[in-house]
N, C-alpha and C positions, 0 to 999 in steps of 0.2 A: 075243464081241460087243464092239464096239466103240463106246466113251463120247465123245458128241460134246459137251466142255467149255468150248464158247467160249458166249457171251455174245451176245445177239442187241442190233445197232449202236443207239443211241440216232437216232430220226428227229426233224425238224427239229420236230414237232410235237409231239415226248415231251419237248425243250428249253424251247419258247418257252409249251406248254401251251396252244397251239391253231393249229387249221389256218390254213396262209400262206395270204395274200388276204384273208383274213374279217375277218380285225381291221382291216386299211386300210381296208376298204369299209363295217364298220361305222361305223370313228372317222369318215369321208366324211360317210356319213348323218346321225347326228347330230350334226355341225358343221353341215349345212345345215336341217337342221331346226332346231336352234337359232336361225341366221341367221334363219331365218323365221319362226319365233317372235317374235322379238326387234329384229327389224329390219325384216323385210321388212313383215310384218302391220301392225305398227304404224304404220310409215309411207303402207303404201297407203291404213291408215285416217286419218292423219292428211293426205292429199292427196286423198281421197273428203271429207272434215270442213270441211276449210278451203279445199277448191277447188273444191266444189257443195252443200256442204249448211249450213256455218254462216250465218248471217246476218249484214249491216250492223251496224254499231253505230254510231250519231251521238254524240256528247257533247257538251251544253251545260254550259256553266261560267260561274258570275258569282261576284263577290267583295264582300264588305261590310265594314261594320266600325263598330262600335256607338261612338259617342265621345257626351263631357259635359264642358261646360267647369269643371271639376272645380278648385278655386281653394284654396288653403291655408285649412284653417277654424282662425278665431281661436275662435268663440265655446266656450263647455261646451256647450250643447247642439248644435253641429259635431259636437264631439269626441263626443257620445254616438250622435250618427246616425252617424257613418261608422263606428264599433265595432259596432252596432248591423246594419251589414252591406248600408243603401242608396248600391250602390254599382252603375258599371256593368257589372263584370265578372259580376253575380248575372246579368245578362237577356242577354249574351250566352252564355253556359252553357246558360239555359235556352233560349233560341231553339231554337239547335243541337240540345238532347233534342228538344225540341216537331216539328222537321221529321225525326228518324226515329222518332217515338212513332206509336201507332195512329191518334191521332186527328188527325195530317198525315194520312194514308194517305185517312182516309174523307173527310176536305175535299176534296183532289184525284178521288178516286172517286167525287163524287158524279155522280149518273146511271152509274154502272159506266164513264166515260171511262177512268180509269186500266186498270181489268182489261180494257175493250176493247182500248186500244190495245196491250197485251201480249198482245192473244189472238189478231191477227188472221190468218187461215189464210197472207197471204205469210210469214210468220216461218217460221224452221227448227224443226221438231219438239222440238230439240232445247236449243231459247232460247225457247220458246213459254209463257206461263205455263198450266199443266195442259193438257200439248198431249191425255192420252188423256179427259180429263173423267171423274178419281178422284176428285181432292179439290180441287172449287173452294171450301173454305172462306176466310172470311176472314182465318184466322193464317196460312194456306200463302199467303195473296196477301200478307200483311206479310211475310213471310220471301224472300218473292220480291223486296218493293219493297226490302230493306236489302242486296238485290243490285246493286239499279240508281241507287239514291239515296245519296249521300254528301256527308259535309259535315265538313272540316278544319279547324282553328283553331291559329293561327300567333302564340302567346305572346309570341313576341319582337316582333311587328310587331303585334299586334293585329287582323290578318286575315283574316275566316273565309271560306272557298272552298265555295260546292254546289257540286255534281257530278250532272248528272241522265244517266243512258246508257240511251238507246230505238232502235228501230229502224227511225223516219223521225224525218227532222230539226223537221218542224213538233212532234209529241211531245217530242222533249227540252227545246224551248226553251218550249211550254207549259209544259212539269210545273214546268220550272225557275222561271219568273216565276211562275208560283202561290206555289210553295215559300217564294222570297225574300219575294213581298206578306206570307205569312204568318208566317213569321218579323219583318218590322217591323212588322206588327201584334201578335203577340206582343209584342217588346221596347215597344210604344206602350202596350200592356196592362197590364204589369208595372209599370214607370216610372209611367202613372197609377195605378194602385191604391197603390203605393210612393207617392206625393206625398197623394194623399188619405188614407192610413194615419198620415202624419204629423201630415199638418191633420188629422186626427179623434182625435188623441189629443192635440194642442195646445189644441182647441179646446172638448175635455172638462174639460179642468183649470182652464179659463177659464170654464165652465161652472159649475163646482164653486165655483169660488173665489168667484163670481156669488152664488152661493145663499148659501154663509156669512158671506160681508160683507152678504148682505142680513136674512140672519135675526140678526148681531149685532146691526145698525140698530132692527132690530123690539124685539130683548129691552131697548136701551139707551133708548127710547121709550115699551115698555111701565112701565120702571122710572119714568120721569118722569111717567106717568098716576097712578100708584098713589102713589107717595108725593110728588107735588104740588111737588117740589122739580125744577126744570133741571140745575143744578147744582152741587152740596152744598156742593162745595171754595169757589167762591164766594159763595155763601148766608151759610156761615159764616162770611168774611170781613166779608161788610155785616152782620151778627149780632154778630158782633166788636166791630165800628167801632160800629154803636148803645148795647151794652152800655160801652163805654168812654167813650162821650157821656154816659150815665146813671150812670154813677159817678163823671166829675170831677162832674155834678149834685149827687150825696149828697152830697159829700165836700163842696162849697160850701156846701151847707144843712144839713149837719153844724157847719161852722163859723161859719156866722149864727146857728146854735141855741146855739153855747155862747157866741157874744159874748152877746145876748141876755141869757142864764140870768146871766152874770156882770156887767153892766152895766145891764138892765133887766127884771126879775124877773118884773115885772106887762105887761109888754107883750104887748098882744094877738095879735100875731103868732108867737109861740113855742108855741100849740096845730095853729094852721097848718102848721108849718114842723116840727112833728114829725109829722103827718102825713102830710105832701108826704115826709118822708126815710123813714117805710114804706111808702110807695105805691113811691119809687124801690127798697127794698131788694127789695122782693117782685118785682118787675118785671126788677130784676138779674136774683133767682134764678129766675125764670121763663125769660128770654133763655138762661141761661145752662145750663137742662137742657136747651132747645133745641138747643141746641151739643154737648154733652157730657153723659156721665151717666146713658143709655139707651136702651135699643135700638129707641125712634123718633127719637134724636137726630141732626146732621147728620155729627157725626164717625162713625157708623155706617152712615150712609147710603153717606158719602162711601167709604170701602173696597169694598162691592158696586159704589155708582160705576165707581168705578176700575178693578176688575174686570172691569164690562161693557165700559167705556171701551176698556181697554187688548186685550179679545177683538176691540173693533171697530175696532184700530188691524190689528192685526194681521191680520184679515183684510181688510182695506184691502189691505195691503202684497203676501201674497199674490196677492191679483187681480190687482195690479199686476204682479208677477214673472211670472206665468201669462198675463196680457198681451203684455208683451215677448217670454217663450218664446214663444207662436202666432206673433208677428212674425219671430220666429228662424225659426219652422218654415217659415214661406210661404219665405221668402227662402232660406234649404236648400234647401226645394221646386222652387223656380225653380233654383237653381242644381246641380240633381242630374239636372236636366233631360235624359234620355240620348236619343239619336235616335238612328236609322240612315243610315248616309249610305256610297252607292254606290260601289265604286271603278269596277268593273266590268260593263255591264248582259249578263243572259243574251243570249249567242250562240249565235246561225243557223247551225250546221254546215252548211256545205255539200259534204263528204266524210266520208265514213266512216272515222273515225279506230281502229275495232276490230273485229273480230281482226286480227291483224298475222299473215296469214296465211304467208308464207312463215318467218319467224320460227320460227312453230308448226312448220310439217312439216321445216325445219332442226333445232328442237330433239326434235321426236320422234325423226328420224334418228341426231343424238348420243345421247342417253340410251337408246336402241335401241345404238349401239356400247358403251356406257358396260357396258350391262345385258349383250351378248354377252360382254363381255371378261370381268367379273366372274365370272361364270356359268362359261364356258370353266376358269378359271382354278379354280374349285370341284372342278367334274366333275374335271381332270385331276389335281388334291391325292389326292379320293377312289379315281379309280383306281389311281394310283401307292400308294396305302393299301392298297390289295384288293390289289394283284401280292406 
């Protein structure tokens, strides 16, 4: 018996590890399927998209810009309003929230205008606001309008830009001149309650100061009812001046008593004349508790005096300063004065400025290559991995 020791030949497919043709015609298919995935689909949706089914887009644009003829403040109370933070840049800030906050949305809404004109059957299903009628709630119709409505402010120049995008042109230029009215009504809002916030709190302190200059007056008044004197510090002056007339007296008829006693012993004037010098001595010391010596006297009086006195200087002076400050305030008031004033008025698109449809189905077509290549390059790493 004969041993047949050869080896049976290696075929092309015991090599490569699979049958010729199959692999080519694979790797074929899945390149074109990819391509079509990747390229093809997407572009024909983005030329189905953008070449019958998106919708016009108009854009209205106007431009504003809040100014104040805003002048170096000398005064302290300047200096404390403009820290204090009345200023114009607070109401153009706010403006801007206020036209994309809720309650823009329902000014312009009212009667359903705003969600009509986003709803109306010409629009594309697909730009429609709740084109199947899920959720026509009110936050899904805000989430819609911060789609369509925008509003930019330019630091450096001070210029804020709406932006309204609808899809007829009489729509975007309505919403827009709505928007703007209420925006400088807003900043007209702020700026007056700003000015009247000022004046109401100038015009408090003037108030106040009112009242305490008037009730020192009362108590300084009252003082002069009760204890019967105007005014002590003078009183006791002419109290003074009297007591000083009544003692050069004594002191005279002190010395007509002793000439008297020493020159004419019996003379019937020297029972007089000591008389008349106790009636003055008693009368001194009478004046002279008046003045001094107890506490209904006028040097006691005179310190409560002076006390009420100097309460009712003081709030004299007050009122006065609290005066001037309300004067301060008006004249800040006026000059904080912030207005709107127009660069630009909303515009009448009369072309549809979006979708920029070729644009679209150009960039779908790249990022469709972008995305084959990528891809391509994946698959062939992994395969080359797997051999």
């Amino acid at each position: 018996m004969k041993l047949d020791h050869s080896f049976p030949q290696p075929t092309e497919e015991h090599i490569h590890g699979h049958k010729p043709g199959r692999s080519a015609w694979q790797r074929v298919n899945s390149r074109s399927a990819l391509m079509l995935i990747t390229i093809v689909l997407p572009t024909l949706a983005a030329i189905l998209y953008f070449g019958f089914m998106a919708s016009d887009v108009y854009v209205s644009e106007s431009q504003f810009v809040v100014r104040s003829p805003d002048k170096p403040t000398t005064s302290g109370l300047g200096v404390i309003l403009k820290t204090a933070g009345f200023s114009n840049g607070d109401e153009v800030y706010s403006a801007q929230s206020y036209v994309l906050s809720h309650d823009a949305l329902r000014a312009i809404n009212r009667n359903n205008d705003f969600r009509n004109a986003y709803s109306a059957p010409n629009i594309s299903i697909f730009d429609r606001f709740d084109p199947l009628g899920w959720n026509a709630s009110f936050e899904n119709l805000y989430r819609y309008y911060r789609k369509k409505v925008s509003i930019e402010h330019d630091s450096t120049s001070s210029i804020s830009k709406l932006t309204v995008r609808a899809y007829s042109p009489e729509a975007a230029v309505k919403f827009n001149r709505e928007l703007l009215e209420m925006a400088e009504a807003k900043v007209n809002l702020l700026n007056e309650r700003g000015r009247q916030d000022l004046i109401y709190f100038a015009q408090k302190e003037v108030d106040d100061a009112k009242a305490k200059s008037r009730d020192a007056a009362l108590k300084v008044a009252r003082f002069r009812n009760v204890s019967g004197v105007v005014d002590p510090e003078k009183q006791a002056a002419v109290q003074l001046q009297l007591i000083s007339k009544m003692q050069d007296e004594l002191i005279a008829s002190r010395n007509q008593l002793m000439q008297l006693n020493a020159f004419a012993p019996a003379n019937p004037e020297i029972p007089v004349l000591k008389t008349k010098i106790g009636a003055l001595s008693h009368e001194i010391n009478l004046e002279l508790s008046k003045v001094a010596g107890s506490s209904r006297s006028l040097s006691a009086a005179a310190a409560q005096y002076q006390r009420l006195q100097l309460e009712s200087q003081v709030s004299d002076k007050q009122l006065a300063a609290s005066i001037a400050s309300l004067e301060d305030a008006r004249n800040e008031a006026r000059r904080k004065q912030a207005y709107v004033e127009r660069i630009s008025q909303p515009n009448v698109p009369d072309e549809a400025l979006e979708p920029h449809r070729l644009s679209g189905i150009f960039a779908t077509f790249v990022f469709g290559l972008i995305a084959y290549g990528i891809i391509s390059m994946l698959l062939a790493g992994i395969r080359e991995h797997h051999d």
